[in-house]
Backbone as CSV, one residue per row, in Angstrom:
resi,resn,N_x,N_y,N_z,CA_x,CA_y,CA_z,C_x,C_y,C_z
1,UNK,12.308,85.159,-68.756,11.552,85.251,-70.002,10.074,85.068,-69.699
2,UNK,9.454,86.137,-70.454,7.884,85.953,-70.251,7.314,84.885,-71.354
3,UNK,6.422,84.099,-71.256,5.956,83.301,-72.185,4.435,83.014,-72.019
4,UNK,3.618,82.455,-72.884,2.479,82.234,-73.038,2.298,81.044,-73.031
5,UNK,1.929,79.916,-72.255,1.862,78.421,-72.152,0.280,78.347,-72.267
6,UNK,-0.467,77.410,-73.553,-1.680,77.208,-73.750,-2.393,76.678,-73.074
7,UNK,-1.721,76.350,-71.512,-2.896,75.671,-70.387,-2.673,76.900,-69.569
8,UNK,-1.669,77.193,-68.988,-1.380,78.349,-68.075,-1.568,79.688,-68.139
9,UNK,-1.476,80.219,-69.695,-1.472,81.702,-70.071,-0.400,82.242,-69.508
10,UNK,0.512,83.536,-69.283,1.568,83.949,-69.237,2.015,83.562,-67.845
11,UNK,3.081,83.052,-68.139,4.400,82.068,-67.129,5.670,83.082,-67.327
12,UNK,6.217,83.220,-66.241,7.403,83.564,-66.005,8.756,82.529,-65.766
13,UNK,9.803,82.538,-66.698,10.563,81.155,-66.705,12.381,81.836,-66.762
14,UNK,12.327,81.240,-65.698,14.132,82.043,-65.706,14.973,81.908,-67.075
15,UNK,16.017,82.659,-67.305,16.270,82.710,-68.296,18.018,82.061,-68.582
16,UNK,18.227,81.522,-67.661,19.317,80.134,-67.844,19.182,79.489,-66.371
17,UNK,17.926,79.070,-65.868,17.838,78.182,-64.711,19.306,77.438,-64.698
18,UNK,19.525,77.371,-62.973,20.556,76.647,-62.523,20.324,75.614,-61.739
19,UNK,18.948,75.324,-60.958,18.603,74.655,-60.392,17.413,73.688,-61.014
20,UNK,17.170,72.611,-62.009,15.984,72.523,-62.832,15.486,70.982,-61.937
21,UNK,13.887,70.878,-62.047,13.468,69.420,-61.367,12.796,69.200,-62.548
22,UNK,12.977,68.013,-63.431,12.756,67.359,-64.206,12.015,66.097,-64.071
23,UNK,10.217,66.367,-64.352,9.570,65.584,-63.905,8.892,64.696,-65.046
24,UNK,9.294,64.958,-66.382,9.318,63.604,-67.791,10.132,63.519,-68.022
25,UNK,10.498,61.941,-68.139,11.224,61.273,-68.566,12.221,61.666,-69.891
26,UNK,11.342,62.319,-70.986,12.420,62.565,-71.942,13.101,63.702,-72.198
27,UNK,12.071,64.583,-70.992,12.869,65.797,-70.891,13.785,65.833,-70.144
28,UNK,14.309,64.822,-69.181,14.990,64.759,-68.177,16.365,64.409,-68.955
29,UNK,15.522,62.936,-70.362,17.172,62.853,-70.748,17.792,63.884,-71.698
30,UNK,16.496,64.374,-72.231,17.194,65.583,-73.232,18.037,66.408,-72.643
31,UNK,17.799,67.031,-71.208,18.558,67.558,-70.813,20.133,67.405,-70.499
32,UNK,20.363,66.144,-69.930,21.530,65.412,-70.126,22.433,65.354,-71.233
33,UNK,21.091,64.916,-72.135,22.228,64.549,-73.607,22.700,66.683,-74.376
34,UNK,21.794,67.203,-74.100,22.646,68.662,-74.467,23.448,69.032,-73.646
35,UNK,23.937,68.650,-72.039,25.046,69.311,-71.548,24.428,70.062,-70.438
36,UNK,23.346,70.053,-70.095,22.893,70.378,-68.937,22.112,69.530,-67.842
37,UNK,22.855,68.330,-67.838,22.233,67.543,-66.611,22.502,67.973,-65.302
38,UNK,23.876,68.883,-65.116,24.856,69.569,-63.997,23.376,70.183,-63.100
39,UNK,22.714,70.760,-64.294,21.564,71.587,-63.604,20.552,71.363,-63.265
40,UNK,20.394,69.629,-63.232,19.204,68.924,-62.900,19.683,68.426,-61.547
41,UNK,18.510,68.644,-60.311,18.232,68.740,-58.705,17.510,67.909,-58.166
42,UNK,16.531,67.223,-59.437,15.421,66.090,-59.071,14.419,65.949,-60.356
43,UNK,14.268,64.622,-59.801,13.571,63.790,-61.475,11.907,63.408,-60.857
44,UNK,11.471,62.679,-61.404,10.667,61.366,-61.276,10.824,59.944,-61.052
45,UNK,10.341,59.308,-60.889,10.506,57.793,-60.483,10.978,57.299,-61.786
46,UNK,10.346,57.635,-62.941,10.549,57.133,-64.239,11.487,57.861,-64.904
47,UNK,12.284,58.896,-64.355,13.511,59.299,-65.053,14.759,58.803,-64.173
48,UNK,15.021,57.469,-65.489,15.890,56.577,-65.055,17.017,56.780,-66.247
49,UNK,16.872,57.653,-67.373,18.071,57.961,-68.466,18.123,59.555,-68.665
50,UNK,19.755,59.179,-68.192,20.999,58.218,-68.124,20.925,57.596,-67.272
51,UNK,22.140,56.719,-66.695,22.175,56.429,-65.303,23.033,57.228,-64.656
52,UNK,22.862,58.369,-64.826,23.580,59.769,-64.113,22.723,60.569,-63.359
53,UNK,21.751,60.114,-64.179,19.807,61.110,-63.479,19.239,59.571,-62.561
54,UNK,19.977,58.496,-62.230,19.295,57.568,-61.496,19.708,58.397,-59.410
55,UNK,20.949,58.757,-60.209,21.426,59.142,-58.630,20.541,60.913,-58.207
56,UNK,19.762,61.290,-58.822,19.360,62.559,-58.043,18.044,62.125,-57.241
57,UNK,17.821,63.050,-56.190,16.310,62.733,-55.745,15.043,62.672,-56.640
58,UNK,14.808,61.620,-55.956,13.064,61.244,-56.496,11.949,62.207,-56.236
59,UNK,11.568,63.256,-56.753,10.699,64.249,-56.370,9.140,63.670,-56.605
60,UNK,8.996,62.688,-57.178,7.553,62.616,-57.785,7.315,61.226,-58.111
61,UNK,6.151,60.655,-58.765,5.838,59.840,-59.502,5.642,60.505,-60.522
62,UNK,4.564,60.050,-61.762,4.166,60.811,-62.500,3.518,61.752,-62.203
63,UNK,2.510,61.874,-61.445,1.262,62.698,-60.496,1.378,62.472,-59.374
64,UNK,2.067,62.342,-58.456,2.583,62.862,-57.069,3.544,62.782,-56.576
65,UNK,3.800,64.334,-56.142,4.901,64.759,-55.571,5.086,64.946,-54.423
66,UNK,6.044,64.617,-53.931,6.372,65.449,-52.653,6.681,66.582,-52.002
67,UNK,5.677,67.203,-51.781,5.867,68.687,-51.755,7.676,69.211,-50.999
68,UNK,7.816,68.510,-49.887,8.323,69.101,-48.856,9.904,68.760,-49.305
69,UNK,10.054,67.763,-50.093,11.234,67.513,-50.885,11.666,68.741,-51.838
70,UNK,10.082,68.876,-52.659,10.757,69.920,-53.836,10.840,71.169,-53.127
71,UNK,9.997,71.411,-51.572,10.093,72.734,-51.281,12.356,72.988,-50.875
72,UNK,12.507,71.803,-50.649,14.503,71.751,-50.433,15.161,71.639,-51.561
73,UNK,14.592,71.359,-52.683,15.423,71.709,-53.647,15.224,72.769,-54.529
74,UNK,14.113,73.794,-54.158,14.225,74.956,-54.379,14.829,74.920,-55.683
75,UNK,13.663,74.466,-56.586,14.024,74.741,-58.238,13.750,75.903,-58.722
76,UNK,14.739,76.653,-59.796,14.283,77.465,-60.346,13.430,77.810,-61.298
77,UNK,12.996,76.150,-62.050,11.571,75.695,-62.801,11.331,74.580,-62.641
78,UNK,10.692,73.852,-62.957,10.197,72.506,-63.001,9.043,72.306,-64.324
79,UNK,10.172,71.307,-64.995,9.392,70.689,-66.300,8.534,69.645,-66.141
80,UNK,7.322,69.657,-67.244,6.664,68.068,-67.027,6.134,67.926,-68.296
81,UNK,5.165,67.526,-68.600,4.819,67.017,-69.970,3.418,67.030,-69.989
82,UNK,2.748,67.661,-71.142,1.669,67.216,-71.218,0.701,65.782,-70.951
83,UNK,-0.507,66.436,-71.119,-1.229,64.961,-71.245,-1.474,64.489,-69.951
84,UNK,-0.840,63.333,-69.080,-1.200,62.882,-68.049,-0.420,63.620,-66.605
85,UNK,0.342,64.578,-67.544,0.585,65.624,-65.980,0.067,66.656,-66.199
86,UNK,-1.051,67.124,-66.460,-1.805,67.807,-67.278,-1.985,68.620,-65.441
87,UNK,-2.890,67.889,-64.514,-3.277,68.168,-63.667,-2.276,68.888,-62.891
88,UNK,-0.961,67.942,-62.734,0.374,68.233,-61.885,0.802,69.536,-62.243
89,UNK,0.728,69.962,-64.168,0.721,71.129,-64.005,0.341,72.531,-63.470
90,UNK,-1.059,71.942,-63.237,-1.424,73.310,-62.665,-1.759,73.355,-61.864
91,UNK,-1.717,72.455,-60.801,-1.189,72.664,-58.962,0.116,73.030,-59.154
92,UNK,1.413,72.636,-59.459,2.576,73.232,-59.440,2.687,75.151,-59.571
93,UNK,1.544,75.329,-60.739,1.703,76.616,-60.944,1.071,77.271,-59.888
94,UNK,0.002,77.155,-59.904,-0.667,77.159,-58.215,0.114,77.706,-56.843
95,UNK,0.791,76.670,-57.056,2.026,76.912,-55.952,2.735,77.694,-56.072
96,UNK,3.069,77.837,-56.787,3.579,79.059,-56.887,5.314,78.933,-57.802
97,UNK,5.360,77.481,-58.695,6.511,77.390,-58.908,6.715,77.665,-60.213
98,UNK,7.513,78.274,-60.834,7.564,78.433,-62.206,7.728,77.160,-63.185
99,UNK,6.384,76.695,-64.038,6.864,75.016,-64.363,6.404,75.213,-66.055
100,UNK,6.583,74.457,-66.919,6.546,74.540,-68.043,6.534,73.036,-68.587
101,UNK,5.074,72.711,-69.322,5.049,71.582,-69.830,5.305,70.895,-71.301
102,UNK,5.986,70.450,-71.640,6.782,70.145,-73.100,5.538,69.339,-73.409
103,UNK,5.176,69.387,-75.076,4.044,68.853,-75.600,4.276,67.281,-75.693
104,UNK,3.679,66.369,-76.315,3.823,65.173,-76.026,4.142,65.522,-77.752
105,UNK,4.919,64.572,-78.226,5.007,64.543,-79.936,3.908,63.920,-80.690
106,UNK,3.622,64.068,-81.290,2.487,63.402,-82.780,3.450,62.807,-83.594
107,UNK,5.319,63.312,-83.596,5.449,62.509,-84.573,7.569,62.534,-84.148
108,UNK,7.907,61.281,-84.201,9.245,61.664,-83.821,9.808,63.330,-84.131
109,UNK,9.144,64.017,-85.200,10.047,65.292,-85.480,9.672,65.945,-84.358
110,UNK,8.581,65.310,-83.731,8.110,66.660,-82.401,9.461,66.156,-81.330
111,UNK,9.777,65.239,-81.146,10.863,64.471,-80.251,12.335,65.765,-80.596
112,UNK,12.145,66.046,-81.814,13.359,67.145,-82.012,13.386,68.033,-81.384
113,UNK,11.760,68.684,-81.907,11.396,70.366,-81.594,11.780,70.289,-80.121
114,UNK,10.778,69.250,-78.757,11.170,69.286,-77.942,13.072,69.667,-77.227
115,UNK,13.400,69.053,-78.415,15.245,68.935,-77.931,15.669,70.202,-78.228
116,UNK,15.092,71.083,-79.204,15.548,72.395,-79.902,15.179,73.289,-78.503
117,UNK,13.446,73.344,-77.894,12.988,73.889,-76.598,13.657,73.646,-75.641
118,UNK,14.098,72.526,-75.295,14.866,72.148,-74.210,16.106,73.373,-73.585
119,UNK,16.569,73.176,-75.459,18.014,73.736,-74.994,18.052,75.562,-75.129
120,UNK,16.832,75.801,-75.761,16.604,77.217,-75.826,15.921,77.632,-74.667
121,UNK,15.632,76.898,-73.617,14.781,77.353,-72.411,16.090,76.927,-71.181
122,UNK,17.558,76.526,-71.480,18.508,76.775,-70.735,19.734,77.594,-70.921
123,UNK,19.143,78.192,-72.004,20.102,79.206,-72.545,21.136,78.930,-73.528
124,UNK,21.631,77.883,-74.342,22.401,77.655,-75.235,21.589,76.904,-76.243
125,UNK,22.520,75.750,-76.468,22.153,75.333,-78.193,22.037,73.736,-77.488
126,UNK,21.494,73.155,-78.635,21.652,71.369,-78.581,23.249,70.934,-79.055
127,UNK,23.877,71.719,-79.272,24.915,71.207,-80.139,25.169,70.205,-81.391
128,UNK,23.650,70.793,-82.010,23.478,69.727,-83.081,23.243,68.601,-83.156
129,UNK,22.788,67.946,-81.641,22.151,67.057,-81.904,21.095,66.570,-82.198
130,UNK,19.695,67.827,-82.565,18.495,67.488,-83.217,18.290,66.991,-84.165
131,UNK,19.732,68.331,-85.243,20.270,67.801,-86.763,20.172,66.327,-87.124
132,UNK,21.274,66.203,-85.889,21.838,64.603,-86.551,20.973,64.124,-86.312
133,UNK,20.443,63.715,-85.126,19.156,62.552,-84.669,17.860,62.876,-86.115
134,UNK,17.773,64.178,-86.261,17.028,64.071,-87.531,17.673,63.938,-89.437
135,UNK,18.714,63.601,-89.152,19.612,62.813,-90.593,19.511,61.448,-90.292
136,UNK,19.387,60.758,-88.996,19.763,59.501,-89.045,18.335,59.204,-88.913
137,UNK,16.888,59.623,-88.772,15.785,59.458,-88.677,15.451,59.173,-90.168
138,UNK,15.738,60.266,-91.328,15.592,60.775,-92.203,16.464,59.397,-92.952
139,UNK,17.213,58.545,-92.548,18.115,57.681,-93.687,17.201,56.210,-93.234
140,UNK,15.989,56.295,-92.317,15.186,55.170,-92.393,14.288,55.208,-92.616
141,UNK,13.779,56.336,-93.571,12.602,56.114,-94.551,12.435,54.666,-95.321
142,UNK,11.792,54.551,-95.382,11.052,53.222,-96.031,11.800,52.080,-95.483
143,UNK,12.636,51.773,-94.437,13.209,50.571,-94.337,12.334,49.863,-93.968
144,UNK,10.897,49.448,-93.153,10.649,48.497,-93.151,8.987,48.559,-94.564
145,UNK,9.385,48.863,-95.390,8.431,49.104,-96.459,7.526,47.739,-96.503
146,UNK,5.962,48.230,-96.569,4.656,47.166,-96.261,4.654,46.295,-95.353
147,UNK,5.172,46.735,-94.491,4.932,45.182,-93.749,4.284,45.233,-92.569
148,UNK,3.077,44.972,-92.197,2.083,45.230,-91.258,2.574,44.565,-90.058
149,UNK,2.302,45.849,-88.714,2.769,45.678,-87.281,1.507,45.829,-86.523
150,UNK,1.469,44.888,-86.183,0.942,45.104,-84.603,2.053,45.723,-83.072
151,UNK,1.394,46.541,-82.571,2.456,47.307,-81.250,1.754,47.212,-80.291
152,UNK,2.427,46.425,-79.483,1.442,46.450,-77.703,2.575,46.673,-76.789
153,UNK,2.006,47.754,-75.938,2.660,48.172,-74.963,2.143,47.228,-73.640
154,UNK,3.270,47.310,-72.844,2.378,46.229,-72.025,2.725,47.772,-70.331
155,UNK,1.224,48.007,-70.246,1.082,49.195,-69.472,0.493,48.943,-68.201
156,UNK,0.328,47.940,-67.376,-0.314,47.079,-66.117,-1.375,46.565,-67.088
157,UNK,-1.972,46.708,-68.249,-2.916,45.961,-69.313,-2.359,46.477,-70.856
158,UNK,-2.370,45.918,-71.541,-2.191,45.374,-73.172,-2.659,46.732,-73.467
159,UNK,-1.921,48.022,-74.074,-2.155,48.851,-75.006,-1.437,48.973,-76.172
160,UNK,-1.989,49.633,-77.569,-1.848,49.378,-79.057,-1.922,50.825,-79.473
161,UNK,-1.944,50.963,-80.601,-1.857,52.394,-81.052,-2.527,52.487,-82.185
162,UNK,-3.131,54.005,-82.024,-3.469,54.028,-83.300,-2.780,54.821,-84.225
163,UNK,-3.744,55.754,-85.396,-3.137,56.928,-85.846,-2.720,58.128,-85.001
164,UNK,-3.058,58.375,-83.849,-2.953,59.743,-83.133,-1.420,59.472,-82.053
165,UNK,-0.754,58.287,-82.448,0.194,58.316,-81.501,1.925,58.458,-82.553
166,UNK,2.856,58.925,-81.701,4.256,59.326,-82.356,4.938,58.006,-83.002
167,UNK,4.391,56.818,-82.154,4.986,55.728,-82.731,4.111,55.200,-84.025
168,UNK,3.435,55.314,-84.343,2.502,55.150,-85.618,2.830,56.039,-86.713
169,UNK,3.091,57.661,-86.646,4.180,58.215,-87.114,5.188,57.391,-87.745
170,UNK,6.025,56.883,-87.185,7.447,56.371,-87.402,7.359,55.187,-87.958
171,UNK,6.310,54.521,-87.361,5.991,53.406,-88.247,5.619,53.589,-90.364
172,UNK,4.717,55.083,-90.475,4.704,55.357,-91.846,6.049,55.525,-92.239
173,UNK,6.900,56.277,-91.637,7.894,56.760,-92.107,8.925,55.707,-92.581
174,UNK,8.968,54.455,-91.771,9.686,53.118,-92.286,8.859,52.513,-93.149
175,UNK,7.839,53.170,-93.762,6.838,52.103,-94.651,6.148,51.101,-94.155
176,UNK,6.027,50.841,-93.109,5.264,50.328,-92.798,3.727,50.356,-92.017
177,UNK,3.296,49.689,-92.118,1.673,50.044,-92.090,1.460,49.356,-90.154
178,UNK,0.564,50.261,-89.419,0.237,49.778,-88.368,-1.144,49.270,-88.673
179,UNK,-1.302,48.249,-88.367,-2.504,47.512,-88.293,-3.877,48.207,-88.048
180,UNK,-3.799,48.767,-87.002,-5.057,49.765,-86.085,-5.244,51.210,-86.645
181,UNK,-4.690,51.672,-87.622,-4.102,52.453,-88.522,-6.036,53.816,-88.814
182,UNK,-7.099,52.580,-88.607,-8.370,53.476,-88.649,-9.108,53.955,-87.612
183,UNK,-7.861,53.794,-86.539,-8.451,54.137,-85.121,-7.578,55.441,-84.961
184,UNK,-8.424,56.874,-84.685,-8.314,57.913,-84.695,-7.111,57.944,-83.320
185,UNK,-7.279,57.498,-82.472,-7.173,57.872,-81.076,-5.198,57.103,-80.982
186,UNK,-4.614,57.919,-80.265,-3.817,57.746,-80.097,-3.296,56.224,-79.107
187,UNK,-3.788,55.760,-77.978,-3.868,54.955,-76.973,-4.721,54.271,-76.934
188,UNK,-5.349,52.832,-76.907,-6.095,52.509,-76.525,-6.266,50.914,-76.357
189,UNK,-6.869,50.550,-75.397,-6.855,48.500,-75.633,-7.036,47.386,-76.426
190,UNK,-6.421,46.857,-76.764,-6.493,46.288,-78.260,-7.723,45.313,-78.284
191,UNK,-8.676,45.167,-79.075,-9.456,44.279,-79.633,-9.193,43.089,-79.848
192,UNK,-8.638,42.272,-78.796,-7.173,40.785,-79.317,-8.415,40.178,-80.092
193,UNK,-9.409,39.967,-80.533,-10.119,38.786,-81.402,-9.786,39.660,-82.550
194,UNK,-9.592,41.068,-83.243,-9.245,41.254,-84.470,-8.050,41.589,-84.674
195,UNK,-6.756,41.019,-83.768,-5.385,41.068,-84.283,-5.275,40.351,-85.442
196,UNK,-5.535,39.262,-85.185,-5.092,38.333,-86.432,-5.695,38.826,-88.006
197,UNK,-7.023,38.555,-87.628,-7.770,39.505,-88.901,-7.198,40.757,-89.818
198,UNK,-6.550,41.467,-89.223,-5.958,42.126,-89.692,-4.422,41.849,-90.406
199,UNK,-4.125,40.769,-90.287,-3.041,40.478,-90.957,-1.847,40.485,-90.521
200,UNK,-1.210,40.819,-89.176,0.020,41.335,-89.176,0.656,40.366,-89.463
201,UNK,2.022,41.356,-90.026,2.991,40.496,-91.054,4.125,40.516,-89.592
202,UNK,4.313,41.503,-88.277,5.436,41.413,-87.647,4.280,41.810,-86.109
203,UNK,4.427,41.016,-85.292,4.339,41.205,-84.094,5.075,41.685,-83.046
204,UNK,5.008,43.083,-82.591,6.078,43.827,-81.388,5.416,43.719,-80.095
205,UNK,5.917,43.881,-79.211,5.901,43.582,-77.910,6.910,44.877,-76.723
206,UNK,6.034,45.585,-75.916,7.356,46.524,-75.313,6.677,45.920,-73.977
207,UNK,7.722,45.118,-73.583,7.206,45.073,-71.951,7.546,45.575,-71.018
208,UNK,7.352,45.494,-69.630,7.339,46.448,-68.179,9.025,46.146,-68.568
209,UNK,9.834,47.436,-68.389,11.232,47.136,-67.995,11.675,46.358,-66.447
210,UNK,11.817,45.569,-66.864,12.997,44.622,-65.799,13.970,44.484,-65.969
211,UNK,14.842,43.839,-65.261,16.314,43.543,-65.216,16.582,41.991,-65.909
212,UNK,15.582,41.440,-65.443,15.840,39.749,-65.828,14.937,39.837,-67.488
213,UNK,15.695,39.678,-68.789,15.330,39.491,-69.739,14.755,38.318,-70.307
214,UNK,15.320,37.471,-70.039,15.358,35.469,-69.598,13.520,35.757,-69.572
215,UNK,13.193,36.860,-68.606,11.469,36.832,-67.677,10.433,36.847,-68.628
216,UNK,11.356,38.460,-69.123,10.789,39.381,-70.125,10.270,38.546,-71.406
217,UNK,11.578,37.502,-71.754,11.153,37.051,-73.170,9.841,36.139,-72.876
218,UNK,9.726,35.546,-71.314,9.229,34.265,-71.163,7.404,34.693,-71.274
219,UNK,7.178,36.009,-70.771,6.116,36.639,-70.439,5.182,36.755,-71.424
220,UNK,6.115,37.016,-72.524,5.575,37.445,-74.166,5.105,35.902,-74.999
221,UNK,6.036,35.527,-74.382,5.783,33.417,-75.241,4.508,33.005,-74.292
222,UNK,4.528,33.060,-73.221,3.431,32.905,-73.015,2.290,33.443,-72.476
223,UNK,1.618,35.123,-73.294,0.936,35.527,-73.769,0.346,35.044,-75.547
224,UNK,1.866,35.040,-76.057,1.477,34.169,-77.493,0.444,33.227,-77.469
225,UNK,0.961,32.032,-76.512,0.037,31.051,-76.205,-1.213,31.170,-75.691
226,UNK,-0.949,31.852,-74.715,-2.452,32.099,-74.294,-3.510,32.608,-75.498
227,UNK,-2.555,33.536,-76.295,-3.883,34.072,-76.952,-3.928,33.054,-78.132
228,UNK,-3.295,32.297,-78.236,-3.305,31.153,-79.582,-2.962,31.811,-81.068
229,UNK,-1.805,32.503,-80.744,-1.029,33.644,-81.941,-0.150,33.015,-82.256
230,UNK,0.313,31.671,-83.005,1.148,31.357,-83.869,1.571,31.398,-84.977
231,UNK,2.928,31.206,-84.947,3.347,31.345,-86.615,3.912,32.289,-87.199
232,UNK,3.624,33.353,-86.342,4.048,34.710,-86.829,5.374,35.090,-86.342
233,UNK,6.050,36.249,-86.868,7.348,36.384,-86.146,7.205,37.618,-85.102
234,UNK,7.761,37.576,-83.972,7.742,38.473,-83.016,9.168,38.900,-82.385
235,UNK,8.725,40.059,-81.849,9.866,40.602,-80.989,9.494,41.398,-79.973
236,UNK,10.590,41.217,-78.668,9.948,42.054,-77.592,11.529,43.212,-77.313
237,UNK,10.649,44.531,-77.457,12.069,45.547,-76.801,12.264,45.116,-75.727
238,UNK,13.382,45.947,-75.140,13.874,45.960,-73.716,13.088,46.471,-72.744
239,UNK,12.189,47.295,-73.259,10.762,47.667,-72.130,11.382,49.333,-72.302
240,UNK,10.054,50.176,-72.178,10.476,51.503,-72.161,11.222,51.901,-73.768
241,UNK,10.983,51.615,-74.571,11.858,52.031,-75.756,11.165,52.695,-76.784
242,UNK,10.419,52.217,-77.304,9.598,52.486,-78.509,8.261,53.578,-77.862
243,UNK,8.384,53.512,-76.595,7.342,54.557,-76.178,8.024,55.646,-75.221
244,UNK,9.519,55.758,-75.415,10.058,56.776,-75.067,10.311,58.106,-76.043
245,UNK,10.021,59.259,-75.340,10.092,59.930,-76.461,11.149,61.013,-76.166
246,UNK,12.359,60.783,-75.633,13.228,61.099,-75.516,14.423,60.575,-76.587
247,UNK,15.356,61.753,-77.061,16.634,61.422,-77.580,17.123,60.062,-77.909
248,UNK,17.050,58.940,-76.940,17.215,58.005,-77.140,16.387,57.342,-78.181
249,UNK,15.326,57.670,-78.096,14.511,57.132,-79.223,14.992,56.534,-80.067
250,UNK,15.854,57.413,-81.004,16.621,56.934,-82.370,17.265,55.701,-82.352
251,UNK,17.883,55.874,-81.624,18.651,54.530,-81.320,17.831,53.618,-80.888
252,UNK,16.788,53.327,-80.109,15.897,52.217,-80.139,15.107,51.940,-81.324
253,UNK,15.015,52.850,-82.188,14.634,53.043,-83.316,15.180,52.118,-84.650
254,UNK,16.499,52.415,-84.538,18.062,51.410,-85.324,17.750,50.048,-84.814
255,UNK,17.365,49.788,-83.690,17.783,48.303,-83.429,16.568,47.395,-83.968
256,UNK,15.099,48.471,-83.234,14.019,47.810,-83.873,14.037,47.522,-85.318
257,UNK,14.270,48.578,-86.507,14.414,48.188,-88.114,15.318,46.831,-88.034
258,UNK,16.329,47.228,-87.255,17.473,45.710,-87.711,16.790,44.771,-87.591
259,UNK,16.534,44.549,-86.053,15.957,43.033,-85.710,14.449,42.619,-86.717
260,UNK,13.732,43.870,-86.647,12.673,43.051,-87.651,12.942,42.368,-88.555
261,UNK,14.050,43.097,-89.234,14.599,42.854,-90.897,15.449,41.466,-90.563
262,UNK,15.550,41.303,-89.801,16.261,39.750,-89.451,15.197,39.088,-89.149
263,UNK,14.283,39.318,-88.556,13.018,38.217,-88.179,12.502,37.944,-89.350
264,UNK,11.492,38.957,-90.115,11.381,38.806,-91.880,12.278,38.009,-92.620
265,UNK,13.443,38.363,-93.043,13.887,37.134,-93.586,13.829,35.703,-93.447
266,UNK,13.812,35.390,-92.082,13.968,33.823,-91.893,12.461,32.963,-92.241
């Protein structure tokens, strides 16, 4: 299939690849969750879902690859993602490999479209799972209605969000208000002397994924302290969740509404 990619201009992209290297994370799991992981040859360091895509070769980091690896697995495309493989894209094309970069979302529904592209750029269908993931998106409108969040990603330094990011999205869509909400920019380092000022009613936390949770919780309590943030109620994901923008999403999605709605009450 011939196509027009808005960094690349016309790309040539096989038209049911059998051999695919999957170098974002949520395209790696989208692929999985529609039924074509069989055809995935090599990931990234950070495509760790499922744990079915933990066992293929490591072709990359985010921005560097190993050439001489991907030249042996001889993909028939190679996906990546906008934004910070922006560059990776177009040395790959360069090279001469047929690669195609999935947009980053503005808003969980882009998390669909991606899943709809996915499965139309391997030749079949999602099997309906965009649908559903977008009915069960669609039945948590307003659940966490007014209640002001602060969101820090913890990224080797403290990042927050503003309006320009997918999780701020999702945050309107549960009714609730993100704090940073007049900051245009999608990413950026939080201002910790005007957290409080702003009111938040629920404090989130996504830290570095580890294995030891016991660590995870301990890391966040004492950042609390350090920054002298009491009183408030908090929660920390499992790391990697709320800033994944893969399929899974939803479901990290379900747990976050629950647990808030249990922290709020008490």
């Amino acid at each position: 299939m011939k196509l027009t990619h808005e960094q690349l201009g016309l790309v040539e992209l096989p038209n049911e690849p059998g051999r695919i290297v999957s170098l974002a994370p949520n395209v790696t799991a989208t692929l999985f969750a529609i039924g074509a992981g069989e055809r995935v040859v090599g990931r990234s360091a950070f495509c760790w879902r499922p744990a079915a895509a933990e066992k293929l070769p490591v072709v990359a980091s985010y921005t560097k690859v190993r050439w001489g690896l991907l030249e042996e697995l001889r993909p028939d495309v190679v996906y990546t993602t906008s934004g910070i493989q922006r560059q990776l894209t177009q040395e790959l094309h360069r090279r001469g490999y047929p690669v195609w970069s999935f947009p980053l979302p503005v808003s969980p529904w882009g998390i669909l479209e991606n899943i709809r592209l996915a499965a139309a750029f391997v030749g079949g269908s999602d099997g309906g799972l965009s649908a559903e993931l977008g009915r069960r998106y669609a039945d948590m409108a307003g659940a966490l209605a007014g209640v002001r969040v602060y969101l820090e990603y913890q990224l080797g330094e403290p990042i927050t969000i503003g309006r320009g990011a997918f999780m701020h999205a999702a945050l309107e869509h549960l009714g609730a208000v993100n704090i940073f909400a007049d900051r245009p920019q999608a990413y950026f380092a939080p201002p910790l002397d005007e957290v409080m000022g702003r009111q938040p009613d629920l404090l989130v936390f996504e830290p570095k994924r580890i294995a030891n949770r016991e660590r995870q919780l301990a890391v966040v309590a004492e950042k609390l302290t350090g920054r002298n943030w009491k009183g408030l109620p908090w929660l920390a994901t499992g790391g990697d969740e709320l800033s994944h923008s893969g399929p899974e999403f939803f479901d990290y999605l379900v747990v976050f509404v629950t647990r808030a709605k249990e922290l709020l009450k008490k």
